[in-house]
C-alpha positions as MATLAB code, in Angstrom:
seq = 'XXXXXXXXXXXXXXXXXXXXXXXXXXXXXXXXXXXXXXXXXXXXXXXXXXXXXXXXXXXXXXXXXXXXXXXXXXXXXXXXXXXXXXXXXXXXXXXXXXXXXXXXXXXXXXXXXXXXXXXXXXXXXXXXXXXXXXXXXXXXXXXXXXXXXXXXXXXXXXXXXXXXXXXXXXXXXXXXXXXXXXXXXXXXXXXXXXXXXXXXXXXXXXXXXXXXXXXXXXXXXXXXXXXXXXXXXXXXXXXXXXXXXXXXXXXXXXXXXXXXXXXXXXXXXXXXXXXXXXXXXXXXXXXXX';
ca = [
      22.507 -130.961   76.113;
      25.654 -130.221   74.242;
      28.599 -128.314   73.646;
      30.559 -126.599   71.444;
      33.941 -124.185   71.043;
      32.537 -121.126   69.186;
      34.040 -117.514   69.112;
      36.571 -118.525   71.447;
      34.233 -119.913   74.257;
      32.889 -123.116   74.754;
      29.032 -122.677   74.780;
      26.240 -125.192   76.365;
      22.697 -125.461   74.514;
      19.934 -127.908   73.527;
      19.314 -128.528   70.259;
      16.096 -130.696   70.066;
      13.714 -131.645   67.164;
      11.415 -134.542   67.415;
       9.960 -136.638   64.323;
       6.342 -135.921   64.375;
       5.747 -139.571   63.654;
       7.518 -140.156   66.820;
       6.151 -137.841   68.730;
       2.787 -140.004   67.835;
       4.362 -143.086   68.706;
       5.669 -141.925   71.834;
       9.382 -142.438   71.030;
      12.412 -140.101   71.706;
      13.515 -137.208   69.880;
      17.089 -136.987   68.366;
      18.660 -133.754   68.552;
      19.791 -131.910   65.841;
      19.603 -135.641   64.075;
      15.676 -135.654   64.138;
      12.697 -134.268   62.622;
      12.123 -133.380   58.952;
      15.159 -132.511   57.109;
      15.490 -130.544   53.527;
      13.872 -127.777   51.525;
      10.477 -128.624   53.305;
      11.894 -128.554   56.929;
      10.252 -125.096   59.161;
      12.431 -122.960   59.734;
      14.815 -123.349   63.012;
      14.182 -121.852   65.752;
      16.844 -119.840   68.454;
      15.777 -119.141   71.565;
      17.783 -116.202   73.746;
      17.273 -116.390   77.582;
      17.192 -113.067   79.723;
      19.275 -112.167   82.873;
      19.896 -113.578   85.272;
      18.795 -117.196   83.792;
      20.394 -119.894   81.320;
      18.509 -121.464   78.835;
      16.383 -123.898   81.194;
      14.095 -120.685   80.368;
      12.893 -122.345   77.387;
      12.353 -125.648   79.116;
       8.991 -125.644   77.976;
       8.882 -124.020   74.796;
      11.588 -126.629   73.715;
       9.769 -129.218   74.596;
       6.212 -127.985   72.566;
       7.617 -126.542   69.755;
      10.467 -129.514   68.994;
       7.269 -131.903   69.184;
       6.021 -130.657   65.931;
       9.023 -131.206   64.132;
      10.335 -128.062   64.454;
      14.132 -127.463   65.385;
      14.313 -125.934   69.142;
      17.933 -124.410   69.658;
      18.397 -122.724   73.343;
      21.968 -121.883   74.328;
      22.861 -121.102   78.055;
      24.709 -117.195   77.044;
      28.715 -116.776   77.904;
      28.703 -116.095   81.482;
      25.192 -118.076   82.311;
      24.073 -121.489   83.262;
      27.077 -123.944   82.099;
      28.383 -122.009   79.592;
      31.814 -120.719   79.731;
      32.187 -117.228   82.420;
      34.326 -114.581   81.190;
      35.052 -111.909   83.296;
      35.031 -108.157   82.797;
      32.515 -106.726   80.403;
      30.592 -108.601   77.705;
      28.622 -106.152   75.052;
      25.847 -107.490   73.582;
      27.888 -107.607   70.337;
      29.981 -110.458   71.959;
      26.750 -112.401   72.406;
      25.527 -111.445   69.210;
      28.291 -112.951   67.754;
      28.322 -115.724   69.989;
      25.017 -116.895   68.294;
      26.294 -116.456   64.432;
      29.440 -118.576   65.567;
      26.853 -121.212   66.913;
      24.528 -120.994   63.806;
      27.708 -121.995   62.086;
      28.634 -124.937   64.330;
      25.279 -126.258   63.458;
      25.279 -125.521   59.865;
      22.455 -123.129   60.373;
      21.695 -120.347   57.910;
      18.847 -118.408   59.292;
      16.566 -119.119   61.576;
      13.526 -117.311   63.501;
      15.267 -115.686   66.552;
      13.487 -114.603   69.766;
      14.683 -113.159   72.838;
      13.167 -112.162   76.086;
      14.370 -109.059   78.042;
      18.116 -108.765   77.637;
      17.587 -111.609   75.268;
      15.210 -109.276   73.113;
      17.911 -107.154   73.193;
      20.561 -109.336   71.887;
      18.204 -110.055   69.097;
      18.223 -106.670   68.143;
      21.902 -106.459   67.943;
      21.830 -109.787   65.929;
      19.134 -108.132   63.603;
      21.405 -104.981   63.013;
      24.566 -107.038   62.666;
      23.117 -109.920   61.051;
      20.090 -109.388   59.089;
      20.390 -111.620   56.168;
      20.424 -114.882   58.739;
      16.798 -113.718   60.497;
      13.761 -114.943   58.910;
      11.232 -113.722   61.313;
      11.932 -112.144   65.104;
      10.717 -112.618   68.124;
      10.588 -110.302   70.751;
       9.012 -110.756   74.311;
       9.120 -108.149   77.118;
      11.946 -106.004   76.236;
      13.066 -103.002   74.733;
      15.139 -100.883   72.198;
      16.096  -98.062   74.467;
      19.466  -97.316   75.456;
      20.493  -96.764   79.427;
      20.114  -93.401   80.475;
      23.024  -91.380   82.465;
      21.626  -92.871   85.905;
      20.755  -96.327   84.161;
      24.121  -96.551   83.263;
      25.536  -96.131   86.620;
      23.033  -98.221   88.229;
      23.807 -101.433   86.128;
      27.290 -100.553   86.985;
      26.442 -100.631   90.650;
      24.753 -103.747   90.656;
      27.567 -105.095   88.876;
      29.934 -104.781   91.928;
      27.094 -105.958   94.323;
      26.947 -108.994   92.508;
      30.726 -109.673   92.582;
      30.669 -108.545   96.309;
      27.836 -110.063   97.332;
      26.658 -113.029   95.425;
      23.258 -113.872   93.627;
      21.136 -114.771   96.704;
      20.334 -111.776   98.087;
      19.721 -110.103   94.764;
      17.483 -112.953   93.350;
      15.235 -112.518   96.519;
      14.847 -109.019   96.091;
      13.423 -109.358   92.876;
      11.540 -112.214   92.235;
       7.922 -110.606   92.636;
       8.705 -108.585   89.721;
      10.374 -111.370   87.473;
       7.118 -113.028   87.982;
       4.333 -111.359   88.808;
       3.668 -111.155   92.843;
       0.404 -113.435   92.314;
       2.722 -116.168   90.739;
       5.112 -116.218   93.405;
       2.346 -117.812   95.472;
       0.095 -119.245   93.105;
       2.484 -120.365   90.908;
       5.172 -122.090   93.678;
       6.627 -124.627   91.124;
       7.693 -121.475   88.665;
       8.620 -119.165   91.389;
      11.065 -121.835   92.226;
      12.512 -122.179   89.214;
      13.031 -118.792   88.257;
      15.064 -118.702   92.079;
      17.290 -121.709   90.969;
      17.824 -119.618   87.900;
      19.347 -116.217   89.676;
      20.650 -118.223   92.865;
      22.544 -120.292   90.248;
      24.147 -117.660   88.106;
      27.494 -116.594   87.666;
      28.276 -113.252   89.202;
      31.026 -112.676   87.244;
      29.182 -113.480   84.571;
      25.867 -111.568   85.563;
      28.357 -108.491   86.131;
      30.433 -108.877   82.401;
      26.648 -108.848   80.842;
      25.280 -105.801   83.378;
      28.431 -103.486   81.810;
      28.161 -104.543   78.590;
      24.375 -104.193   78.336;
      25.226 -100.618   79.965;
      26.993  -99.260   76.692;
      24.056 -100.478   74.428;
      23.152  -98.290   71.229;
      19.348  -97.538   71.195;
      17.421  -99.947   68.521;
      14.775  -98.009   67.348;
      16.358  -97.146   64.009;
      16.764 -101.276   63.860;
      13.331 -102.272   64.432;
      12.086  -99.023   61.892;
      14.313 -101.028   59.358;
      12.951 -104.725   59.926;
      11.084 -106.071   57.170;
      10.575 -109.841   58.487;
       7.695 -110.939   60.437;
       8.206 -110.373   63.971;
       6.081 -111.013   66.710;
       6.073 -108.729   69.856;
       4.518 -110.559   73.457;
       4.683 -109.013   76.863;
       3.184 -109.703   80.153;
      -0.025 -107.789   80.859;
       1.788 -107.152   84.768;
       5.448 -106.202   83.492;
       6.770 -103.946   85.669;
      10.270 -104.280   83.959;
       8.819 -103.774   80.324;
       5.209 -102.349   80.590;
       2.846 -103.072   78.033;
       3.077  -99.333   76.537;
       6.955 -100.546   76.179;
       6.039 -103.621   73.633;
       2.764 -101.272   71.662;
       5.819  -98.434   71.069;
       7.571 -101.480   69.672;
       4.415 -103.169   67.434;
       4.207  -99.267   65.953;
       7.561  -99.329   65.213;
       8.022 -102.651   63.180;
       5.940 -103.014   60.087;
       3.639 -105.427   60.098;
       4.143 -106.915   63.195;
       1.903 -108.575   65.597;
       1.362 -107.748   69.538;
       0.015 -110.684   71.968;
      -0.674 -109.530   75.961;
      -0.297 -112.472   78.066;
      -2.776 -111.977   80.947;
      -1.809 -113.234   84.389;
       1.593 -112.368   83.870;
       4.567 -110.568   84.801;
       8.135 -110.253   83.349;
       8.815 -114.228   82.207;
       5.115 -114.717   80.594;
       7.102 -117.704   78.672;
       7.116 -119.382   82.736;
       3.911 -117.863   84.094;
       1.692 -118.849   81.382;
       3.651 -121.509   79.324;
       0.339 -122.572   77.560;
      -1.005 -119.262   76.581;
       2.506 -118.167   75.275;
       3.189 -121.751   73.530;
      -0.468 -120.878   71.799;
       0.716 -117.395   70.549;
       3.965 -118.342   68.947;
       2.591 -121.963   67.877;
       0.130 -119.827   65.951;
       3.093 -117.238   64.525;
       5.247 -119.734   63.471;
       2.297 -121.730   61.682;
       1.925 -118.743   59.417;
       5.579 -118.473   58.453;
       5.250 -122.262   57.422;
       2.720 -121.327   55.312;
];
């Protein structure tokens, strides 16, 4: 874990890359200090957690993908995990730029950028703002549409539920659709930490994103426009983002690529860690080449 003072905030993320000769050897990895550096070196890759969770999200995909030398970066969002809260209303331009401010710490130029849910969102407003530092995209179980008239006004009226209420409440009400219903009992260890997640959040925070995601532009004319390779996943049991959601999307981008995870819901990257490592293992093999 580190941090840094970017755009004003001061921001909390891994940054973890492992020398594959030490991954065989069983040693450490070094953080932005390891793994293969130079012209030769994959491409980074920046990993954008949903609401309400922080960028323990990733905990697995970190792990895999930094083993094979690749750079993993994963920042907890302003207002999430133990990054710095900021009250009021946060538009996903402010996170957008958030991320460009961070590439910059790092000395980051572009990188392959994936998001999940309001993180695929914040992708897409990286993408249109942005577009020269993406090499390839990422999106998984999210959407370009803006908030309709009653969407708008029910983000707005979770927002002061959260800041009246708290998480708890909230994050019970909805786990069987973060995860799928199955994985909240068969899956106990991921139901748990997608709880810890939401229980954990900042409702300040959680209510700064909910009004800023609320004013969103619609993306489609974004994705029509992308001409990097992007890869679309989405959980065959999404009730947040449905499947027909993420094929609209793989129509819309050139080129791209659709994966359904089975045996998932909303956070495939937590219900089925291996199947999802496999997909974008696989998608990021073929940029390297």
């Amino acid at each position: 874990m580190a941090t840094a003072h970017v755009n004003g905030i001061t921001v909390t993320y891994e940054d973890e890359r492992e020398d594959e000769d030490e991954a065989e050897d069983g040693g450490g990895h070094g953080g932005r200090h390891g793994g293969r550096h130079g012209a030769g070196a994959p491409l980074p890759l920046l990993l954008v957690h949903g609401h309400p969770f922080d960028r323990s999200m990733w905990a697995p995909q970190v792990a895999t993908i930094a083993r094979s030398g690749r750079r993993v970066i994963a920042p907890d969002l302003r207002g999430y995990g133990a990054s710095e809260v900021v009250p009021g209303i946060t538009p996903l331009g402010t996170f957008a730029q958030d991320l460009a401010a961070l590439l910059d710490h790092l000395g980051v130029a572009r990188v392959v950028l994936g998001g999940l849910s309001m993180g695929g969102q914040i992708v897409m407003e990286f993408q249109r703002r942005f577009p020269e530092r993406v090499a390839a995209l990422v999106l998984a179980d999210t959407f370009p549409g803006a908030d309709t008239k009653d969407g708008r006004k029910a983000r707005e009226a979770m927002a002061e539920r959260l800041l009246a209420e708290g998480m708890a409440g909230y994050a019970d009400e909805v786990l069987d659709r973060m995860i799928a219903p199955y994985n909240v009992t068969g899956r106990p260890e991921v139901a748990a930490h997608v709880l810890r997640m939401m229980r954990g959040t900042s409702p300040e925070g959680a209510a700064a994103a909910l009004r800023g995601r609320a004013l969103r532009p619609d993306y489609g004319a974004v994705l029509a426009a992308v001409r990097v390779p992007t890869l679309i996943v989405v959980g065959r049991d999404d009730v947040f983002t449905p499947v027909a959601e993420a094929e609209a999307m793989h129509r819309a981008v050139a080129g791209s690529r659709l994966a359904v995870v089975e045996g998932a819901g909303h956070l495939p990257n937590l219900e089925r860690s291996e199947v999802f490592e496999g997909v974008l293992r696989d998608f990021l093999a073929g940029l390297d080449e």
